[in-house]
N, C-alpha and C positions, 0 to 999 in steps of 0.2 A: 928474145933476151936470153943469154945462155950465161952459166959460171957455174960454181960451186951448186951442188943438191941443196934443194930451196925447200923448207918444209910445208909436207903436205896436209894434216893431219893438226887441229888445234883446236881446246875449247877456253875459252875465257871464263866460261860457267864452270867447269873444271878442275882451273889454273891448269890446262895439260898443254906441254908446248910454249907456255909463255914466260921467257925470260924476263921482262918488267912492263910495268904500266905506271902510267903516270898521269894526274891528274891535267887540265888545259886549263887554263885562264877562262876561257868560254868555249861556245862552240861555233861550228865550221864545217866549212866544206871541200876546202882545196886539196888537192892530193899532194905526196912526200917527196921531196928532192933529195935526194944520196949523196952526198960528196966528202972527200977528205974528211971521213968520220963524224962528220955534222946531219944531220938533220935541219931540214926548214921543211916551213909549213905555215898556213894564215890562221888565226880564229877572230871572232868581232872582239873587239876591245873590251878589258876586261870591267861588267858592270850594265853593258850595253842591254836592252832586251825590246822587241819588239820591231819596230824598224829601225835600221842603222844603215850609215855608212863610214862609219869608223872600226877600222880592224889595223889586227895587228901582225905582222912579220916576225917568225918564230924559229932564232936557232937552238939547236939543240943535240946534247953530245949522246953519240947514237949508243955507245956503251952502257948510259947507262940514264939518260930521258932526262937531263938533268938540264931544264932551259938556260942557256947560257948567254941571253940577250934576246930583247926582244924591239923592236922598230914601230911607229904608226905611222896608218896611211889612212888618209880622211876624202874624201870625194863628193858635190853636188849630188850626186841622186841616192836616196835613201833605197836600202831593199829592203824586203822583209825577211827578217831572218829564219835559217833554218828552212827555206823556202823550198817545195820539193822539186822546183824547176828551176835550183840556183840561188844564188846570190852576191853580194859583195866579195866574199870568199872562196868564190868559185872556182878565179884561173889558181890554179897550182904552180907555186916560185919553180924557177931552173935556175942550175947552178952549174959550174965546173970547180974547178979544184982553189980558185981562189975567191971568184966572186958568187952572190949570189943573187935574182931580179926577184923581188916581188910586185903583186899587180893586184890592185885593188878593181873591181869591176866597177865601182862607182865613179872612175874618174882616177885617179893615182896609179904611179908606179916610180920604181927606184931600183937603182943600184948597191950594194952593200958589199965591203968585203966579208972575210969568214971571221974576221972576229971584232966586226959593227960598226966599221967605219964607213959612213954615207959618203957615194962616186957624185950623183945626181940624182934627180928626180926630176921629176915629168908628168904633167899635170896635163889631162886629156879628156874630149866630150865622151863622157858615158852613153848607152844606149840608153834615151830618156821617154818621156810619152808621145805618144798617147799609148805606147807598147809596154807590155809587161815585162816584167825586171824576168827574164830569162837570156841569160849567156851564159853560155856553156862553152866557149869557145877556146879552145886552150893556148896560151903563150907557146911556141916555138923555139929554141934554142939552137942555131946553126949557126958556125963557123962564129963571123964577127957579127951575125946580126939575130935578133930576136922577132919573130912575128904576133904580132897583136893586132884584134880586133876591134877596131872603132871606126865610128862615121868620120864624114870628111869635117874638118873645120871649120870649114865656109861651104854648106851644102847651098848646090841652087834646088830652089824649088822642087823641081822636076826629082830631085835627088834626097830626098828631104827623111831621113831615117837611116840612109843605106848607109852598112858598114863595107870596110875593104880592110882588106891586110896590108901592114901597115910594119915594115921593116923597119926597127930602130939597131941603130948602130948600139952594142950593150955595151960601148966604153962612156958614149957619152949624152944616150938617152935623143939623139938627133933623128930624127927621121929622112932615113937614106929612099927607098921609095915606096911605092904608093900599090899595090896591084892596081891590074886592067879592069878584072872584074870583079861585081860586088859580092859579100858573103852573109848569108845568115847567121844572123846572131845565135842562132839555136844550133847551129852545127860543129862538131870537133872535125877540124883538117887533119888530115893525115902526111907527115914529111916524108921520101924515098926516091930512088934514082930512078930515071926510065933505062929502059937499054943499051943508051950510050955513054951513060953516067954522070948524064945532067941531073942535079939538085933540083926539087919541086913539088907542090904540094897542092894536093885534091881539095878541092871545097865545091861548097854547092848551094845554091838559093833554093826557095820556095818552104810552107809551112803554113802553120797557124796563125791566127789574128792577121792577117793580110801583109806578112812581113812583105815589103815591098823592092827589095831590091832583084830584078830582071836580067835576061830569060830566066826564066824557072831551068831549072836544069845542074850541069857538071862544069868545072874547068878545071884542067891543070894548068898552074903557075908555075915559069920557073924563078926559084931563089933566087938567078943572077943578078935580075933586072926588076921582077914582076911582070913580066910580060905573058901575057893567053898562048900554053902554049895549044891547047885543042880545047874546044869547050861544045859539049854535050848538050843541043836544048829539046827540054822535055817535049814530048806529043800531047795529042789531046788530053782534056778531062779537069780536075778543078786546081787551078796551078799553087790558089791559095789552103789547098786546103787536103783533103783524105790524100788521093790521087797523087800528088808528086811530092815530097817531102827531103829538105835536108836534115833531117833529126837525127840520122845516124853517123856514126865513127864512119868517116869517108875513106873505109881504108881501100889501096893497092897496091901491085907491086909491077914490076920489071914487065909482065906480059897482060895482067886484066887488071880492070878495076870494076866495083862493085857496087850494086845500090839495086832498091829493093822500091817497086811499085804497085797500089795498090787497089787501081781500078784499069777495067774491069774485071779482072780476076788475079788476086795476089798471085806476086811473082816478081821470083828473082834476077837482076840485069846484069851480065858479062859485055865490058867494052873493052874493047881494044887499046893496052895505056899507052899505046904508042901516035893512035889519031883519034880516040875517043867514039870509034864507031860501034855504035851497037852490033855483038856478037847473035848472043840470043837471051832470047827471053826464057825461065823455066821457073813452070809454075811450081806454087808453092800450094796448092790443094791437093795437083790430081796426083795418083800412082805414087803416093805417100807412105809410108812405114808407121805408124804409128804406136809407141808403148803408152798405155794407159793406166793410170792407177785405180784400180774399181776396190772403193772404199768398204763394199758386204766382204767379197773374198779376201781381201787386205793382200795384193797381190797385183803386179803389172800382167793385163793382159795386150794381147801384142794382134794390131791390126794391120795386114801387109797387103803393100801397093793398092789402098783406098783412095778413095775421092771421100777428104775432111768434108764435103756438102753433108756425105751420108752417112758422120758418126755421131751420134748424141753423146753430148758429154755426161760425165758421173758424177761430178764434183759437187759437192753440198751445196758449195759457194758459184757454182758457172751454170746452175740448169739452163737448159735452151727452151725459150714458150713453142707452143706448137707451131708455131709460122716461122722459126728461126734456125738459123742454120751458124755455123763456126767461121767465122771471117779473121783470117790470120792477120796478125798484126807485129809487128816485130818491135821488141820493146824499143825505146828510143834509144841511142847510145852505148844499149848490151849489145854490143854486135862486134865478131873480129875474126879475120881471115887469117887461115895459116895452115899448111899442108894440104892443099886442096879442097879447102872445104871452107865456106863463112857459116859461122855460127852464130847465134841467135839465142834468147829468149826469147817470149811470146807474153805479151800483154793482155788481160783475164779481165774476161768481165763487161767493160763499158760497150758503149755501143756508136764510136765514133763515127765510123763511117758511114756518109749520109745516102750513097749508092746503092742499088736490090741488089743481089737478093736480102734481106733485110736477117741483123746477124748480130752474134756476140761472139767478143774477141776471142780469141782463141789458138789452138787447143790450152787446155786449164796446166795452168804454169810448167810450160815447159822448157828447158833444152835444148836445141835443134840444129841442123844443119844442112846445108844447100852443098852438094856435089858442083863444083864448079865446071867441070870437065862435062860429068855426065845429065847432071841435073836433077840429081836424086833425092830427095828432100827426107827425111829421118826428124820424130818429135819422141821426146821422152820427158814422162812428168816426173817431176822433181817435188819434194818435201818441201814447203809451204817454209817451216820453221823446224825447229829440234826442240821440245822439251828434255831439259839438261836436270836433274834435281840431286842432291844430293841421297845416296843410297838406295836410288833408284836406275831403272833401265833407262837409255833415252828412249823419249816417245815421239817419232818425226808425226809433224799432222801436213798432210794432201787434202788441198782443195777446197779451204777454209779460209773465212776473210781473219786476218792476224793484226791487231793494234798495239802502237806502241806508244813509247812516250816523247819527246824532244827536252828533256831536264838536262843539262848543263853539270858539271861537278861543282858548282852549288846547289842543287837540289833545285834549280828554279826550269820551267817550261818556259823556254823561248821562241817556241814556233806562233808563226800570228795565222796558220790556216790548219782547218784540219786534217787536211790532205796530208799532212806532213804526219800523223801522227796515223795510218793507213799506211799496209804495208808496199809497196808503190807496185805494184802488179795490176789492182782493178784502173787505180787514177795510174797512170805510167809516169813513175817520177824520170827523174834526170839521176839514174844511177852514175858511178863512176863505171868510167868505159874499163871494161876489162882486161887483163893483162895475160902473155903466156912467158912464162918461165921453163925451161927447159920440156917443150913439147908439151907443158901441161897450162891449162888456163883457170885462171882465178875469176868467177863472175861473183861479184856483192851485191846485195841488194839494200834496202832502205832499215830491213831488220836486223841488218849483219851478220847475216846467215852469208857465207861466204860456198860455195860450190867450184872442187876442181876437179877438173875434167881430164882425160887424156886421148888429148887431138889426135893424135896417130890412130885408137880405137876402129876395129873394124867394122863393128856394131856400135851404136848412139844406147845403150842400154846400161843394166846395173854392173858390168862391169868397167864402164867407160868412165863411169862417175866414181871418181877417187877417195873423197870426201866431201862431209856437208859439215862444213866447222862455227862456230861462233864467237860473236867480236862480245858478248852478254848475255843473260839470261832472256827468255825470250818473252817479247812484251816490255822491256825496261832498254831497249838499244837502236840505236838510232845512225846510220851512217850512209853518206852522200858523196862517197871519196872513191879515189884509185889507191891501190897500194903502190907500196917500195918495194924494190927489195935491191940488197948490197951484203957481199960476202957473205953470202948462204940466210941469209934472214931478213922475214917479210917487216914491214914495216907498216902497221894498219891506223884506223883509228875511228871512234864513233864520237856524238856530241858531246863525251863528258870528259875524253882520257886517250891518250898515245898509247902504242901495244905496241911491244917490241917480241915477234912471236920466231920459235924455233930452238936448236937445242939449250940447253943452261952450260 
């Protein structure tokens, strides 16, 4: 995404950088639409708490946050809100210049002009049980049509959960066609041309709780039809589960596409986006760069071309027991390719992976990147949170578990687990996927601790890392979104209030 100088640099503990805020109705999780001066955005209806499936569609004028209508959408399956793997709220409305779609995950979606007049609406089977309220799978906006994720309407048996992408014409909420193959719920596709400059979009099966839509593996779809245009299936090892995984941002472009596997020895995948065949595999252990934060010196010390088997981590919050070793895990959905390199987070702590050698995720909150070309893998820790106080230094804390809260701008706590109120690094929440704005990248986490980066860096180190900004003081902020951004200003937002960040 390229324009106008996007600011890099903000604190909302502060007020530094932030042209206005404004309280929300409730809270939420879908990320921000830009269009002709407007703003949309979902949160659960205002009142809701606990589980819902009533939210509301939110416009609003971008000058100055000032909600200027707002729309509801109600759906069969309740979520729980606030949920750190999603919710009702989830997909994020797309708009152009006249209209705007919002999409309720529980079942609804609609059409709206830009100043609240309803086109249609469109009532659809939500992802329901025996599976957990996790979709993370984002609306699509191309040409005449919109893609969205839902099971079939008449599943047979044999078919009985799977979702498929699901092209609605965005004039009249009609469903033009159907993809070949099915997609996980838990995954964000990725839209872009191949070589010839066909329209089409990556998606991929496999995951947790036995999502069951088959082969485990990649396809590209093209937009024209929905037709397979190559489809990737995974190799040995557990299809439902550590081993092959759709959980991340499916991104590619014009020559590779990407995806990350996790037994028997983590490692990054380059295929081919022209036939989908495996290029090569590079690992993501051995001949390693590693900057490390050692919390006694208070200082990154720097480990080159290692094998992560044979570093013990530092971190107050990640020690390794004596039979345990670093098994890299790549957070869900932080992840995004751009100038030669995919970038990552790293997921701290738990111990998913049920494979030896037996391990904790790892390395302790960092950063990182995968040389697409060469294979070169680079991790740098990153500050946990910022203490922000007034007439004080800030104090960044490394490598320490950080709690927050889920309070709403009524002062009430709407989360119904507690994993939500955990900073989503040990439990790997469903961050918003990341963005890059003029060669630099915005990643956010669950505490609103926002991290930008600059992709082009020759080195993955402190000077790569642009800033560590915040959406709130820390411990009191909450947020599960992607940003905006439109004429030079980002567009944020946590569970209590919109933030309109950049010059005044």
């Amino acid at each position: 995404m390229r324009g106008p100088a996007a600011p890099v640099s903000w604190s909302v503990s502060r007020g530094s950088n932030i042209v206005w805020r404004v309280p929300l109705p409730n809270a939420g999780q879908s990320g921000i639409a830009a269009a002709n001066g407007k703003l949309f955005l979902t949160t659960f209806a205002e009142g809701e708490k606990g589980f819902s499936s009533r939210i509301q569609g939110h416009a609003v004028d971008a000058k100055s946050g000032r909600i200027l209508w707002s729309v509801t959408l109600d759906g069969p399956e309740k979520s729980p809100m606030m949920y750190a793997y999603s919710d009702s709220t989830s997909p994020s409305p797309v708009a152009d210049d006249r209209h705007v779609w919002f999409f309720n995950a529980s079942g609804e979606a609609g059409c709206w002009t830009h100043d609240g007049k309803q086109v249609w609406r469109r009532a659809f089977r939500p992802w329901g049980k025996p599976f957990p309220f996790n979709k993370q799978h984002e609306p699509i906006l191309w040409e005449e049509v919109i893609l969205n994720l839902e099971p079939l309407t008449d599943s047979p048996p044999s078919k009985n959960g799977w979702n498929y992408l699901h092209a609605i014409d965005k004039r009249t909420g009609k469903t033009r066609w159907i993809a070949e193959d099915g997609t996980t719920s838990y995954v964000t596709s990725r839209f872009g041309r191949t070589a010839d400059g066909r329209p089409a979009v990556l998606h991929g099966r496999g995951g947790w709780h036995d999502v069951p839509e088959r082969p485990v593996g990649l396809s590209l779809t093209s937009l024209l039809d929905g037709k397979t245009i190559w489809r990737f299936v995974a190799g040995d090892g557990e299809e439902g589960g550590p081993t092959w995984q759709a959980l991340w941002v499916m991104h590619w472009d014009s020559r590779y596409a990407y995806w990350f596997k996790l037994n028997p020895e983590e490692s990054h995948l380059v295929l081919d986006a022209a036939t989908g065949k495996l290029l090569r595999e590079q690992s993501l252990i051995r001949n390693v760069d590693y900057r490390q934060w050692d919390p006694a010196a208070k200082r990154h010390i720097v480990h080159k071309g290692v094998n992560l088997r044979e570093v013990r981590e530092l971190s107050p919050r990640n020690k390794l027991a004596a039979d345990e070793v670093i098994r890299v895990f790549p957070a869900w959905h932080a992840n995004i390719a751009i100038n030669g390199y995919h970038y990552y987070l790293t997921s701290t702590a738990h111990r998913r992976n049920r494979k030896p050698p037996k391990g904790r995720a790892g390395p302790s909150h960092c950063i990182a990147r995968a040389n697409v070309e060469s294979g070169k893998v680079e991790y740098f820790e990153v500050p946990v949170t910022v203490i922000r106080q007034a007439g004080q230094p800030d104090r960044p804390v490394y490598g320490e578990a950080v709690r927050t809260t889920a309070t709403n701008s009524k002062g009430e706590d709407i989360a119904t687990e507690d994993r939500t109120r955990m900073d989503g690094w040990e439990t790997p929440a469903f961050w918003g996927s990341p963005v890059a704005i003029n060669d630099r990248i915005y990643f956010t986490t669950s505490l609103g601790i926002t991290y930008v980066l600059d992709s082009r860096a020759p080195v993955l180190d402190e000077k790569a890392l642009l800033a560590v900004n915040d959406l709130g003081p820390s411990g009191e902020t909450l947020s599960l979104n992607s940003i905006a951004y439109s004429r030079g200003r980002i567009y944020h937002r946590t569970a209590r209030e919109l933030i309109a960040i950049g010059a005044r």
